[in-house]
TIVO-2410 file (N, C-alpha, C; in nm, 3 decimals):
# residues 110
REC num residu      c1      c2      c3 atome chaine
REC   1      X  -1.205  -0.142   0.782     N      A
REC   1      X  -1.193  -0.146   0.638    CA      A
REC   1      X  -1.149  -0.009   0.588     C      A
REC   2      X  -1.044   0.005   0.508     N      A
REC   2      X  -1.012   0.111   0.454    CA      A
REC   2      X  -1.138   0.149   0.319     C      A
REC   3      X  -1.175   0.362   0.374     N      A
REC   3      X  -1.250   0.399   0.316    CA      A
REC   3      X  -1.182   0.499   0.205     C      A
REC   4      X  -1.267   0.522   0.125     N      A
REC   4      X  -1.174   0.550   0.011    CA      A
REC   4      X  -1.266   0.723   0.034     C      A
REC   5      X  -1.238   0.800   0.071     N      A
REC   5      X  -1.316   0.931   0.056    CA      A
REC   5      X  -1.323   1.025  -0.003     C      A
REC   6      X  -1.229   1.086  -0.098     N      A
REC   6      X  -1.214   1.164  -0.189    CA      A
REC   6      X  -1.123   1.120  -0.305     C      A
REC   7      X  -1.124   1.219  -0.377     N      A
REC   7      X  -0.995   1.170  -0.492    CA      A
REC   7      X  -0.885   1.167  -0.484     C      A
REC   8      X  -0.850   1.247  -0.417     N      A
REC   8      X  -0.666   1.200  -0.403    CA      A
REC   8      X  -0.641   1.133  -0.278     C      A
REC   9      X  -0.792   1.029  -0.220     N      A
REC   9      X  -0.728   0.899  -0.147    CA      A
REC   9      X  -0.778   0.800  -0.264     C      A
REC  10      X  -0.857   0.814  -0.329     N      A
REC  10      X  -0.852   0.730  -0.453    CA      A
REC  10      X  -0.731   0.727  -0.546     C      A
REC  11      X  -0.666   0.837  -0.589     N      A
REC  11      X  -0.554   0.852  -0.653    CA      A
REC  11      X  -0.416   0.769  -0.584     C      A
REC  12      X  -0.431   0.766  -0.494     N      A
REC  12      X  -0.276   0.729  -0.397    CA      A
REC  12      X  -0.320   0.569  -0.379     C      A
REC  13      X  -0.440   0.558  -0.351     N      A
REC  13      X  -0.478   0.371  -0.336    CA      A
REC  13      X  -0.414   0.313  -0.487     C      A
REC  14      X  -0.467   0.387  -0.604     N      A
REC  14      X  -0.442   0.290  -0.780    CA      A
REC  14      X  -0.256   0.339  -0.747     C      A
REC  15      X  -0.240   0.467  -0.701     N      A
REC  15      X  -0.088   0.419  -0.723    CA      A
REC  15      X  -0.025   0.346  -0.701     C      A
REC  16      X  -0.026   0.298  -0.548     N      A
REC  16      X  -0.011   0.225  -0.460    CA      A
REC  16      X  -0.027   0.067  -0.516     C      A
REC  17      X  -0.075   0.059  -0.597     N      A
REC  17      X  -0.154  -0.081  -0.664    CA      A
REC  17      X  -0.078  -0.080  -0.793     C      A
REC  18      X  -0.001   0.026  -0.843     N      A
REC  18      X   0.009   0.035  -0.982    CA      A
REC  18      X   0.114  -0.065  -0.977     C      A
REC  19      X   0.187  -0.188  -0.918     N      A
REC  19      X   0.350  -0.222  -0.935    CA      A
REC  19      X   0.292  -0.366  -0.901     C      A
REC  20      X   0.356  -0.438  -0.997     N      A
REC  20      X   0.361  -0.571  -0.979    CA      A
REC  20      X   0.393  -0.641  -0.846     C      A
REC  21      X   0.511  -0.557  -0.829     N      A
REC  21      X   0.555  -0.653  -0.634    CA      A
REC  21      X   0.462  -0.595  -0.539     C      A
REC  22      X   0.412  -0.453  -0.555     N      A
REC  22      X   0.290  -0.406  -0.445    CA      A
REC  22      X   0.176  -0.499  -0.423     C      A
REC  23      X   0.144  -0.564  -0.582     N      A
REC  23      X   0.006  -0.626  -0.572    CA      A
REC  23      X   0.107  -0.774  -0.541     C      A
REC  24      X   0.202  -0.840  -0.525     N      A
REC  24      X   0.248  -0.944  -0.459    CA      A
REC  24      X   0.208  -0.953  -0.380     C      A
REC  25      X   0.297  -0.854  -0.284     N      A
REC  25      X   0.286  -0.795  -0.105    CA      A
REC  25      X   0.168  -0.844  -0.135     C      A
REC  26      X   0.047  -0.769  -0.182     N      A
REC  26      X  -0.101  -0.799  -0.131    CA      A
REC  26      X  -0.143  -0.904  -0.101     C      A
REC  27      X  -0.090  -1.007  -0.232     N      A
REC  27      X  -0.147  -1.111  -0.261    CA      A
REC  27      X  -0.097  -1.234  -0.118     C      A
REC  28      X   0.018  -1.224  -0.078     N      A
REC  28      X   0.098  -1.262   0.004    CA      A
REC  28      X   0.082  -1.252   0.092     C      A
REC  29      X   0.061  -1.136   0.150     N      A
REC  29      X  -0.047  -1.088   0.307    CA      A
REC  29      X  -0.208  -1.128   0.349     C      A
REC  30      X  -0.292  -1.144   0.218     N      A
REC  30      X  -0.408  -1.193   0.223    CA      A
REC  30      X  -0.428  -1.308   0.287     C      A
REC  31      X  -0.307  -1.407   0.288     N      A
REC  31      X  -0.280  -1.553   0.346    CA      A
REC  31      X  -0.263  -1.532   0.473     C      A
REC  32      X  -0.171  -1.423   0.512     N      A
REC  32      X  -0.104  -1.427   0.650    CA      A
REC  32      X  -0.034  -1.326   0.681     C      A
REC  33      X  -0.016  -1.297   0.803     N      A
REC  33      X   0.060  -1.175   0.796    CA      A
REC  33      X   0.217  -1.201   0.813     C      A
REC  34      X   0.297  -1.119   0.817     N      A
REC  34      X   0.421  -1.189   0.748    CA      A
REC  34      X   0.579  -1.074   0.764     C      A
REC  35      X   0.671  -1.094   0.821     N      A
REC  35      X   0.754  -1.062   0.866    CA      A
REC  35      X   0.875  -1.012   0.748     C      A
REC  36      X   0.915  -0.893   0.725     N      A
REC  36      X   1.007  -0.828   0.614    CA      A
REC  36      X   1.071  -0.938   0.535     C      A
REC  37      X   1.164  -1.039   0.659     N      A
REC  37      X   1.274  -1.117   0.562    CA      A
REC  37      X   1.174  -1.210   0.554     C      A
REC  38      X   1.064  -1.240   0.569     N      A
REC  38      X   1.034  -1.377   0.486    CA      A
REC  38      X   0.950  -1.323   0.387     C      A
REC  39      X   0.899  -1.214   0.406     N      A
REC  39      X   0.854  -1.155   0.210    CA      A
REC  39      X   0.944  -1.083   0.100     C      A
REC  40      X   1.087  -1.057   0.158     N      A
REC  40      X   1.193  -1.082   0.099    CA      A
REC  40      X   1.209  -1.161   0.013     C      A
REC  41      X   1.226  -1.283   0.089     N      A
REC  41      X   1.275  -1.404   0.024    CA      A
REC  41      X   1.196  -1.460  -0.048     C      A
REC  42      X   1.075  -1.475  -0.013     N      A
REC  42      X   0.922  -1.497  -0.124    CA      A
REC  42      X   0.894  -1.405  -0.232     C      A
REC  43      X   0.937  -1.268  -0.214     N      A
REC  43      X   0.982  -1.186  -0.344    CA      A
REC  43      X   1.086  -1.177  -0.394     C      A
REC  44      X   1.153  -1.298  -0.368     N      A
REC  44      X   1.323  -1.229  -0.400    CA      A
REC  44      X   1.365  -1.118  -0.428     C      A
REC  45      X   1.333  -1.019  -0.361     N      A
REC  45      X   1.418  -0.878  -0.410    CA      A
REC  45      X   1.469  -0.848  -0.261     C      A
REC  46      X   1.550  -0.731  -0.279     N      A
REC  46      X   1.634  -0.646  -0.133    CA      A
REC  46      X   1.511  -0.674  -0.020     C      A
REC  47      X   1.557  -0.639   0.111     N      A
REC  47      X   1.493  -0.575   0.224    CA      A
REC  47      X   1.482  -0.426   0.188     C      A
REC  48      X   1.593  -0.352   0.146     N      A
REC  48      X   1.550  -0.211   0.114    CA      A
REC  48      X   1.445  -0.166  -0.023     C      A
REC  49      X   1.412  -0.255  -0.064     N      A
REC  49      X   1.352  -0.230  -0.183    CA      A
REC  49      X   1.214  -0.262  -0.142     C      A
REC  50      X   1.176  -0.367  -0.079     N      A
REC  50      X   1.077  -0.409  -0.014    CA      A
REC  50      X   1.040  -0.327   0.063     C      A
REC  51      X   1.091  -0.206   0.194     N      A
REC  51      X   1.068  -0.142   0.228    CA      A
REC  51      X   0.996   0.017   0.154     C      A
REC  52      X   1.062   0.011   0.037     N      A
REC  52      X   1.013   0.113  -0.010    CA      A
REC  52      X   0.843   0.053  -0.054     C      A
REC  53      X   0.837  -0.063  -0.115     N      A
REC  53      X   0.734  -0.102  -0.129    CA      A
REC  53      X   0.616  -0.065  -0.031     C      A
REC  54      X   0.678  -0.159   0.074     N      A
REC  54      X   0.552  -0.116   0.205    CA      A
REC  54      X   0.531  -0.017   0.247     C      A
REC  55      X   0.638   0.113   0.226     N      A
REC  55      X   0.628   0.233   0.286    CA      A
REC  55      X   0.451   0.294   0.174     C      A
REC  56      X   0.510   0.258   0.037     N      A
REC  56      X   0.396   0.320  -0.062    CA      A
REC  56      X   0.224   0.254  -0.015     C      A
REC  57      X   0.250   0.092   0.022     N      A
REC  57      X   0.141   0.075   0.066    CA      A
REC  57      X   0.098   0.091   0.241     C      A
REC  58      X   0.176   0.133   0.303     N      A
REC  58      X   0.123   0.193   0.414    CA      A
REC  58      X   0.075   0.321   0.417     C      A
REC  59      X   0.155   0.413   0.338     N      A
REC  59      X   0.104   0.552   0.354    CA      A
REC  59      X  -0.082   0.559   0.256     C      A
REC  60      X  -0.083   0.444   0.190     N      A
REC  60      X  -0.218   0.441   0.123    CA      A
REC  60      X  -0.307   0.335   0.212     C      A
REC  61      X  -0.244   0.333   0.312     N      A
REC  61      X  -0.371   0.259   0.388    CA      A
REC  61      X  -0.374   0.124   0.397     C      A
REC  62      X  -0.304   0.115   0.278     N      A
REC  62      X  -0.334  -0.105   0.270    CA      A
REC  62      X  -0.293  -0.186   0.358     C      A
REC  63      X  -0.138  -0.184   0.415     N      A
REC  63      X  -0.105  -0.264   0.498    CA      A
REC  63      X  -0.054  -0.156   0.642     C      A
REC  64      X  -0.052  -0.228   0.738     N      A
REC  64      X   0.021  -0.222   0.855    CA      A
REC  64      X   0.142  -0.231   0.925     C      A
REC  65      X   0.251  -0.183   0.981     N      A
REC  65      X   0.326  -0.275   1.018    CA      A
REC  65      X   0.339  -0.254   1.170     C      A
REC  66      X   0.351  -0.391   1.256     N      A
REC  66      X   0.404  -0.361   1.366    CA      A
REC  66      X   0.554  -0.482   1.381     C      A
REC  67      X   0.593  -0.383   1.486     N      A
REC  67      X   0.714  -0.433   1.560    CA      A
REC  67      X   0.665  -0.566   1.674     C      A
REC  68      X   0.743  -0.661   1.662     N      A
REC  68      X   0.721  -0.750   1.768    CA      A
REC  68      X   0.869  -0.839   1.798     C      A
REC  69      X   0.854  -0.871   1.962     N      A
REC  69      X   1.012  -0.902   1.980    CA      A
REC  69      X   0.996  -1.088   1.992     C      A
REC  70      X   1.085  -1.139   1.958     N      A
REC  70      X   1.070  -1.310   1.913    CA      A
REC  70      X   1.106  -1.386   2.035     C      A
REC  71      X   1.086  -1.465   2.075     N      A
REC  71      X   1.150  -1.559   2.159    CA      A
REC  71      X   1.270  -1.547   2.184     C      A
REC  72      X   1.351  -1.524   2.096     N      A
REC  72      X   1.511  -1.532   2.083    CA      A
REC  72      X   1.564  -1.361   2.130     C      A
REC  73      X   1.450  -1.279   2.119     N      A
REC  73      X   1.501  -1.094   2.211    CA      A
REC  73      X   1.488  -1.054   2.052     C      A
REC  74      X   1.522  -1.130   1.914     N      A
REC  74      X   1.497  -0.990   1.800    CA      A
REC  74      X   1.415  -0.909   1.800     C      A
REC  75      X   1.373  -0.842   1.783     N      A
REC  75      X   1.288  -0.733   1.715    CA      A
REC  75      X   1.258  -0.766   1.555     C      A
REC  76      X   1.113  -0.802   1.536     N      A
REC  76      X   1.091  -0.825   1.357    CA      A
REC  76      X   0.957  -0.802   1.362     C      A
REC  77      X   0.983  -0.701   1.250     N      A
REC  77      X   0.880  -0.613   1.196    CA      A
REC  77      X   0.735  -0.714   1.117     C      A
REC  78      X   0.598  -0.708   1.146     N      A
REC  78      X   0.542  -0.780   1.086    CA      A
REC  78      X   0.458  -0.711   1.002     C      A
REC  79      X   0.367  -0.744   0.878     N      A
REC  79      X   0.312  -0.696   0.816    CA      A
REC  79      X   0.159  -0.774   0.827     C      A
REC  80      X   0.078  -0.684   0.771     N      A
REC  80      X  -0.063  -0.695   0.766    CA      A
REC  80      X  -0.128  -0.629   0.678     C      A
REC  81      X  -0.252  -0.699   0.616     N      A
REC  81      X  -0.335  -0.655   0.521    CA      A
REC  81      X  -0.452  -0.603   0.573     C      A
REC  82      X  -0.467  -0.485   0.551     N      A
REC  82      X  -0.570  -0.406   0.612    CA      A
REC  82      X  -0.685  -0.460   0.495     C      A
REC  83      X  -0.813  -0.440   0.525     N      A
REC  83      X  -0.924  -0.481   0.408    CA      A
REC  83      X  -0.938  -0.403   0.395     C      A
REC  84      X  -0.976  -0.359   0.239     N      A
REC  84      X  -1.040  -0.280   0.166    CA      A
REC  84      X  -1.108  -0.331   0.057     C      A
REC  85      X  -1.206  -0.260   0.017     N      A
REC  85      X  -1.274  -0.275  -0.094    CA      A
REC  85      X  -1.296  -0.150  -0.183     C      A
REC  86      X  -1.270  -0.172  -0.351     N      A
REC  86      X  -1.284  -0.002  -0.452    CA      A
REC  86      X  -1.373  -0.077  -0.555     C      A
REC  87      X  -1.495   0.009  -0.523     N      A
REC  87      X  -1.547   0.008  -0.615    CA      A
REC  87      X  -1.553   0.053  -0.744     C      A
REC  88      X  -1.455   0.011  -0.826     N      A
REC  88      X  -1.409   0.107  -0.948    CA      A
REC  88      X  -1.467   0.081  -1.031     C      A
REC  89      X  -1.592   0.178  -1.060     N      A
REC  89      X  -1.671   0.173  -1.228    CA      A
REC  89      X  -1.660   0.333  -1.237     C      A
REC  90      X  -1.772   0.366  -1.314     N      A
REC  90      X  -1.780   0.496  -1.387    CA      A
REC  90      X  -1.812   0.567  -1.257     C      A
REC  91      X  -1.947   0.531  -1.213     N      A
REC  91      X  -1.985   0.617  -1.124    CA      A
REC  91      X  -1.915   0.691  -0.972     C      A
REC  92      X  -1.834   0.569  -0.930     N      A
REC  92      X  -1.771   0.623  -0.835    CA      A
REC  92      X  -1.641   0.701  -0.877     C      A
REC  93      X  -1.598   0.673  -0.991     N      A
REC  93      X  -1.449   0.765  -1.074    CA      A
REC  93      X  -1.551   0.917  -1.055     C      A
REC  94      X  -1.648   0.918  -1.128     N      A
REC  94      X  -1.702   1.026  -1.175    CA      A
REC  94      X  -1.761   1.108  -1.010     C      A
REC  95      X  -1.760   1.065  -0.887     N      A
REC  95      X  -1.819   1.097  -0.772    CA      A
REC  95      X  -1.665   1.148  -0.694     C      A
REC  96      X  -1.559   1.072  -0.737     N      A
REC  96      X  -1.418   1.085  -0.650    CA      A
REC  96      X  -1.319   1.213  -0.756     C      A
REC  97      X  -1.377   1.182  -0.825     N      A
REC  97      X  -1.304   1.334  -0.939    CA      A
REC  97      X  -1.347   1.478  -0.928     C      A
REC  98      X  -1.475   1.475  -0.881     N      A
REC  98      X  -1.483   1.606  -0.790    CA      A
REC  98      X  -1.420   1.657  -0.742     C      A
REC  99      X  -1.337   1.600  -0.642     N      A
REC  99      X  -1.269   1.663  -0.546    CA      A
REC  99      X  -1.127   1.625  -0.522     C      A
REC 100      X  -1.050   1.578  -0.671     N      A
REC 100      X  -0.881   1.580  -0.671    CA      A
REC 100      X  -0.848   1.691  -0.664     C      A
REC 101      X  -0.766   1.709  -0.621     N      A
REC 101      X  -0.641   1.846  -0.615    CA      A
REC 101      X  -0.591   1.847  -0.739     C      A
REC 102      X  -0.622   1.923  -0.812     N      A
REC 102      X  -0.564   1.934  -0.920    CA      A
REC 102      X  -0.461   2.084  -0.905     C      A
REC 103      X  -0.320   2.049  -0.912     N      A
REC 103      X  -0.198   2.157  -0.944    CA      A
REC 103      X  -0.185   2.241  -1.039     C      A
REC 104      X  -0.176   2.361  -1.054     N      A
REC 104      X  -0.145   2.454  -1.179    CA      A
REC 104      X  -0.029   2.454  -1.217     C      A
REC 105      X  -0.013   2.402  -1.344     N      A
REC 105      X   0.083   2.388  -1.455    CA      A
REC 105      X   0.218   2.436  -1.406     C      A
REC 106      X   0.220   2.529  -1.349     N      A
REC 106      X   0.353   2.590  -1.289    CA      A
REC 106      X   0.383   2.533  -1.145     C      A
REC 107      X   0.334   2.487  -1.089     N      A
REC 107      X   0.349   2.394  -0.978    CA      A
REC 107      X   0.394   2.254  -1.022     C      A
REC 108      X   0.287   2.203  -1.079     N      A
REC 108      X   0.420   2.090  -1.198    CA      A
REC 108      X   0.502   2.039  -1.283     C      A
REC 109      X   0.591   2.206  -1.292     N      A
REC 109      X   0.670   2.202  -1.351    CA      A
REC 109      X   0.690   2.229  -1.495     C      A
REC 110      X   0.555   2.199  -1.578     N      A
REC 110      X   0.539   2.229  -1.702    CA      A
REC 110      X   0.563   2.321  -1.764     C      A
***
């Protein structure tokens, strides 16, 4: 189960979550795990766009991907929903805000 341990792995999980097709993917993987072009086509959008998708929710932990080769010799990438659970009320915001990285103004540009 993905653990959520500080704030800026809390910060990168809600990003990660912030996009309508991310929380698709989710919703879509919860059923089964599931191969690029057929969550493509169930999202109708690009393969490259979809990729960027999964890249945001892999680097936050949510899904998986492995490579596997088909009967036929392809190579197709499959996806997986890692479990997690966020407990998001006051108390744990107020326990994970401790310890964000917060940048000085001149580091972001301001």
């Amino acid at each position: 189960m993905k653990q959520i341990n500080n704030g800026d792995e809390l910060l990168n999980v809600l990003e990660a979550l912030s996009n309508p097709y991310r929380l698709k993917i989710i919703s879509i993987l919860f059923n089964k795990r599931t191969y690029v072009s057929q969550l493509a086509r169930e999202l109708a959008i690009s393969r490259p766009l979809l990729y960027l998708h999964l890249k945001k929710l892999e680097e936050a932990g949510l899904v998986t991907g492995q490579h596997e080769v088909a009967t036929d010799g392809k190579t197709m990438k499959y996806y997986e929903l890692n479990t997690f659970h966020i407990p998001l009320d006051e108390q744990f915001i107020t326990q994970m805000s401790s310890s964000l990285t917060v940048k000085p103004k001149k580091e972001r540009g301001e």
